[in-house]
Backbone and ligand atoms as CSV (ligand in chain L), in Angstrom:
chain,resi,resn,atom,element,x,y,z
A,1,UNK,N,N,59.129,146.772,12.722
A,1,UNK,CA,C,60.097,147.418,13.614
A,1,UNK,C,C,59.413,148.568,14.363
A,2,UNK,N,N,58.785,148.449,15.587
A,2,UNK,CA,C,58.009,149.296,15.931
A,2,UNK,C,C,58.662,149.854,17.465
A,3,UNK,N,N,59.818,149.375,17.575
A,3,UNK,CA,C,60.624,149.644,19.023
A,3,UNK,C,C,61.408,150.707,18.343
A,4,UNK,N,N,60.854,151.567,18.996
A,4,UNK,CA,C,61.899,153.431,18.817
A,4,UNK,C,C,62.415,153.745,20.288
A,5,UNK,N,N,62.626,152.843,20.588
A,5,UNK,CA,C,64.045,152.863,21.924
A,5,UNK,C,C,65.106,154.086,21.497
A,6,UNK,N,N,65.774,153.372,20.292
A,6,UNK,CA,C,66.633,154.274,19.807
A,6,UNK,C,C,66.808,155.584,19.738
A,7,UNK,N,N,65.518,155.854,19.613
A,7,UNK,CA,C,65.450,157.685,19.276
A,7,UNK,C,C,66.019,158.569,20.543
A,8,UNK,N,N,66.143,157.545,21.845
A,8,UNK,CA,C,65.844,158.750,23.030
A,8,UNK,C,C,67.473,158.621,22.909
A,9,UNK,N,N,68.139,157.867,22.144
A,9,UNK,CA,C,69.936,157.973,22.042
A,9,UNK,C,C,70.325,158.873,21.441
A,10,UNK,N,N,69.426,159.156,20.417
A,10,UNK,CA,C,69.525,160.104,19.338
A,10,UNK,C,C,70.775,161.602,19.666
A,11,UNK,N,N,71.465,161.304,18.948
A,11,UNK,CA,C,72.666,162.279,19.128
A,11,UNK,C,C,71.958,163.442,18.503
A,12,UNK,N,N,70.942,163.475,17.465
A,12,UNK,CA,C,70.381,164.651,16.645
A,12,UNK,C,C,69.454,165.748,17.784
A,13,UNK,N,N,69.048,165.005,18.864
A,13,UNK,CA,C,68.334,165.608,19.528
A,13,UNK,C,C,68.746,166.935,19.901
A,14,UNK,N,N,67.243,167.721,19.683
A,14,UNK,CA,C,68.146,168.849,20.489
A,14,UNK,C,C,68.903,169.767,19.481
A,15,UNK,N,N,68.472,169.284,18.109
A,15,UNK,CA,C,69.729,169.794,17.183
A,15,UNK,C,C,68.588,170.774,16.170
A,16,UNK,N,N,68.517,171.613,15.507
A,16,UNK,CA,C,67.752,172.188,14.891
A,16,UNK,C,C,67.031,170.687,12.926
A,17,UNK,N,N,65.861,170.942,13.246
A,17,UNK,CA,C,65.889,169.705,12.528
A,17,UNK,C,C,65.498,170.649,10.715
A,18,UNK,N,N,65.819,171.613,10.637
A,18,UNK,CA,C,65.997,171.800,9.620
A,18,UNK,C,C,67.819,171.210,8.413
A,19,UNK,N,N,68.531,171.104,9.529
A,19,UNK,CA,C,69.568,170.776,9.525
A,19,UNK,C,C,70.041,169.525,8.533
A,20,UNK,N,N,68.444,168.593,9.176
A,20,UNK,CA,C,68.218,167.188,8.517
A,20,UNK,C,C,67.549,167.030,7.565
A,21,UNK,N,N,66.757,167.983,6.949
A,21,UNK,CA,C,66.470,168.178,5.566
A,21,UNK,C,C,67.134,169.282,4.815
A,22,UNK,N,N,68.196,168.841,4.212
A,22,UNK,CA,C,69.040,169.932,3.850
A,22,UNK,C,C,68.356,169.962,2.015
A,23,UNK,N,N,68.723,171.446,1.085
A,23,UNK,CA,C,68.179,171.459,0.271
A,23,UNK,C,C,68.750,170.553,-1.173
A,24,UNK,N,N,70.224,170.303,-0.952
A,24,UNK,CA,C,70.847,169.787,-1.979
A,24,UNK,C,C,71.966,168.473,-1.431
A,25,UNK,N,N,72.145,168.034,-1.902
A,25,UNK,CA,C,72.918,166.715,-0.925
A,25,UNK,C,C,74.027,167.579,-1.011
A,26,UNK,N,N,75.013,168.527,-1.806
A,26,UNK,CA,C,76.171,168.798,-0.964
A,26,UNK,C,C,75.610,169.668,0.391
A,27,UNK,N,N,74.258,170.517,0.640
A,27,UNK,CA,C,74.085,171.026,2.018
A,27,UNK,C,C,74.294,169.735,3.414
A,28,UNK,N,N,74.251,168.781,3.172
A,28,UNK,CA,C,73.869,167.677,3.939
A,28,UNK,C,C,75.338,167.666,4.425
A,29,UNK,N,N,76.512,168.005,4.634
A,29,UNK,CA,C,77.527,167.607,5.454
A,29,UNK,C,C,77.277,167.798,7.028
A,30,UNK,N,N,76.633,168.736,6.897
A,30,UNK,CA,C,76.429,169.204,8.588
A,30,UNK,C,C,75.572,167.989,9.620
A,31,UNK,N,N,74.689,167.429,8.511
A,31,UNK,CA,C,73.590,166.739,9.450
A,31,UNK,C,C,74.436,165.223,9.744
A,32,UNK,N,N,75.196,164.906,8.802
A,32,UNK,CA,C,76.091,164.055,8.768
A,32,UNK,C,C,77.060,163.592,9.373
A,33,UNK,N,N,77.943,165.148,9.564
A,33,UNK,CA,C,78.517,165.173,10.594
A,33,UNK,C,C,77.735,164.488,11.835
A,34,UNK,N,N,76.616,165.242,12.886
A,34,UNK,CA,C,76.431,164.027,13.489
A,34,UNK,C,C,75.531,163.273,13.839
A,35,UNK,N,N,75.407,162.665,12.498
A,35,UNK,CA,C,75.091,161.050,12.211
A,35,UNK,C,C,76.296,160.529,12.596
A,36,UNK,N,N,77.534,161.176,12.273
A,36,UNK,CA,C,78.502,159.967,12.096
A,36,UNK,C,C,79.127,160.168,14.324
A,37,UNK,N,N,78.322,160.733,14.743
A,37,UNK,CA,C,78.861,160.677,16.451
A,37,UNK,C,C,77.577,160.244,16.755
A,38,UNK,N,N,76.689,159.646,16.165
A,38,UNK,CA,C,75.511,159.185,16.610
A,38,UNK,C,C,75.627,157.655,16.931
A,39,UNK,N,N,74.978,157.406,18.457
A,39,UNK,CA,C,75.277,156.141,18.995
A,39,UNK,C,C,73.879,155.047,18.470
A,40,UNK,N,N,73.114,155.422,17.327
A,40,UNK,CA,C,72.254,154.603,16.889
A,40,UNK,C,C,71.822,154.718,15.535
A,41,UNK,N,N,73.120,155.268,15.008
A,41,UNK,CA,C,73.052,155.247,14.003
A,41,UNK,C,C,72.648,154.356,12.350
A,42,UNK,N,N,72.742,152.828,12.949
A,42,UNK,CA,C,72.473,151.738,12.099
A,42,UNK,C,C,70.693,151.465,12.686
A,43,UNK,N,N,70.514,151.725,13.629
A,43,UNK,CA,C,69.204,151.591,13.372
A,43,UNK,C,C,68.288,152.285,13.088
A,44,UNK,N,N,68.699,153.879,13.075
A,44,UNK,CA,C,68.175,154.933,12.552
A,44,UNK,C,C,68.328,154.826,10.605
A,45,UNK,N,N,69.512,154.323,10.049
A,45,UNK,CA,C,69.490,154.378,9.004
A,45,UNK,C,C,68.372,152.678,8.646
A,46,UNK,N,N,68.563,151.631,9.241
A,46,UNK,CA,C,67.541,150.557,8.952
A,46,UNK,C,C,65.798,150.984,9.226
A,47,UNK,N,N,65.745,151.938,10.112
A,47,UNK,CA,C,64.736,152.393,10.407
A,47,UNK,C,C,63.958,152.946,8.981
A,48,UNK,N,N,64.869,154.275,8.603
A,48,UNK,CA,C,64.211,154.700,7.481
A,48,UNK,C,C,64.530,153.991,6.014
A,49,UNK,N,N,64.988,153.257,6.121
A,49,UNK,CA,C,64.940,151.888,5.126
A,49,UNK,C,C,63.718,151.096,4.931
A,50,UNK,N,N,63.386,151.012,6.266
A,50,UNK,CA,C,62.216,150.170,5.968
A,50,UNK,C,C,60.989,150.726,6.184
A,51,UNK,N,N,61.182,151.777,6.442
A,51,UNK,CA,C,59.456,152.579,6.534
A,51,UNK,C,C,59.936,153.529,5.228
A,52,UNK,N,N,60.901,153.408,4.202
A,52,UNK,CA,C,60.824,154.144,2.503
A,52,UNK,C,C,61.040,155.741,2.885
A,53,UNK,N,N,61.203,156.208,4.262
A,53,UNK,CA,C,61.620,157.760,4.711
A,53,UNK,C,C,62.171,158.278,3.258
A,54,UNK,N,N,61.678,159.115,2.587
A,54,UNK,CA,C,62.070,159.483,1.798
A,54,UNK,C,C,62.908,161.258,1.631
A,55,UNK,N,N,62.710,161.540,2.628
A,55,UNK,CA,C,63.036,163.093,2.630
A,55,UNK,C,C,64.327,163.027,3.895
A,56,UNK,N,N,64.807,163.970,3.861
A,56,UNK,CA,C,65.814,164.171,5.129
A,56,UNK,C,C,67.239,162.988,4.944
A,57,UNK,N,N,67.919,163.415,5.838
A,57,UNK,CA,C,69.301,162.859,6.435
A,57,UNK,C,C,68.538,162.145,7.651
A,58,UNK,N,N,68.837,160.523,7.289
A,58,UNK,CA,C,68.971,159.561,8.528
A,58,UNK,C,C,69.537,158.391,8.575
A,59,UNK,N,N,70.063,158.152,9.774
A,59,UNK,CA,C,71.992,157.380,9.955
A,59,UNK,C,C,72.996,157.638,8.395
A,60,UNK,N,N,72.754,159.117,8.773
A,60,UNK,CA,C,74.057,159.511,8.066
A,60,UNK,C,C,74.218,159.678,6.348
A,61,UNK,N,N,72.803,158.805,6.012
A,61,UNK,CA,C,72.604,158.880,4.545
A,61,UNK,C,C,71.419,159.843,3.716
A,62,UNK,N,N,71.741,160.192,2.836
A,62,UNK,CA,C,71.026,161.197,2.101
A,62,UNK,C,C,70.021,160.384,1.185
A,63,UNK,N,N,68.496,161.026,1.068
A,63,UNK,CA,C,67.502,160.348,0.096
A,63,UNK,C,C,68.554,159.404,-1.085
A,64,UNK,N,N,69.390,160.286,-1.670
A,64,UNK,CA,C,69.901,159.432,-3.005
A,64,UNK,C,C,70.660,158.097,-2.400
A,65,UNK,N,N,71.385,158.183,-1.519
A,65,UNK,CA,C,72.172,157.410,-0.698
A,65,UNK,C,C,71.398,156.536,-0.029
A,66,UNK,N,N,70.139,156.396,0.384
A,66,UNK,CA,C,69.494,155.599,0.914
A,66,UNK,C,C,68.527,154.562,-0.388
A,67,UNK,N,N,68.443,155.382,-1.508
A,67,UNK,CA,C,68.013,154.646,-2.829
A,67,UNK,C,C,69.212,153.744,-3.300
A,68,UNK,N,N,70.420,154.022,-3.182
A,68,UNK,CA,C,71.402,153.214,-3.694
A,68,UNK,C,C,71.528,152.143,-2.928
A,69,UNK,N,N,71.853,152.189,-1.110
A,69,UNK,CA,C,71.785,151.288,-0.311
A,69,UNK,C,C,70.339,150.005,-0.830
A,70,UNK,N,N,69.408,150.795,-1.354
A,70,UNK,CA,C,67.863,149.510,-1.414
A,70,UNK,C,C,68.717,148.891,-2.956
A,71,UNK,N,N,69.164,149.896,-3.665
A,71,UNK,CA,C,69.260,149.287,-4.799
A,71,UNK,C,C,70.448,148.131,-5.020
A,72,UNK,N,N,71.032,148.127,-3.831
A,72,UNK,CA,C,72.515,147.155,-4.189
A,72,UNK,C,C,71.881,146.043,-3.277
A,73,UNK,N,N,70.936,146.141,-1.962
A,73,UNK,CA,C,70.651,144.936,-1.723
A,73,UNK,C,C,69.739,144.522,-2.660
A,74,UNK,N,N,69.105,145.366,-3.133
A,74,UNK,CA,C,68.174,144.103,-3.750
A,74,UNK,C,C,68.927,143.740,-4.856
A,75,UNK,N,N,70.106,143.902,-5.624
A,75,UNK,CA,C,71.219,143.338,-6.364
A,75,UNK,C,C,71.223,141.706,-5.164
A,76,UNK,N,N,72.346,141.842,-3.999
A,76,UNK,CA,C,72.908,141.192,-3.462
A,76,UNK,C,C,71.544,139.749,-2.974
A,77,UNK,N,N,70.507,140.356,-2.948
A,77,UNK,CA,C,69.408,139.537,-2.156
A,77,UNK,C,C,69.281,138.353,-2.715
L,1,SF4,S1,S,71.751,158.725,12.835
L,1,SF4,FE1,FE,71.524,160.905,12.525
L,1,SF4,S2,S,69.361,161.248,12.080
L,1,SF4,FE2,FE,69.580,159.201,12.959
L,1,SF4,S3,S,69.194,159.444,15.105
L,1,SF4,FE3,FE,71.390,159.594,14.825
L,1,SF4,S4,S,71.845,161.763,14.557
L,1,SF4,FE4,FE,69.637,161.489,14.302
């Protein structure tokens, strides 16, 4: 997946990016917030799915939240 088209949609832009590495997942509402008005949001969250992004808020999900998402597909797979 090497097309980052997406990014220039990026609703985060422009946004302070400390925001997106927040220190505790309850700090993470803010970055979330908008993820969730973000117009690329599913490919920002498939994005860091498949390159293992391990740090930060992206499409809307938190490191632990993005381990659960790998862990139920690879249940479902
Ligand atoms: S989903 Fe969130 S982190 Fe990803 S591009 Fe959109 S605003 Fe930025």
């Amino acid at each position: 997946m090497n097309n980052l088209t997406w990014r220039k949609r990026a609703a985060c832009q422009g946004v302070d990016p400390d925001v997106f590495y927040p220190v505790s997942e309850e700090d993470a509402d803010t970055a979330k917030a908008v993820c969730a008005q973000c117009p690329v949001r599913e490919a920002c969250l498939e994005y860091a799915l498949a390159y293992r992004e391990r740090d930060g808020v992206w499409g809307g999900a938190t490191e632990r939240e993005r381990r659960r998402i790998v862990r139920q597909r690879r249940k479902t797979a």
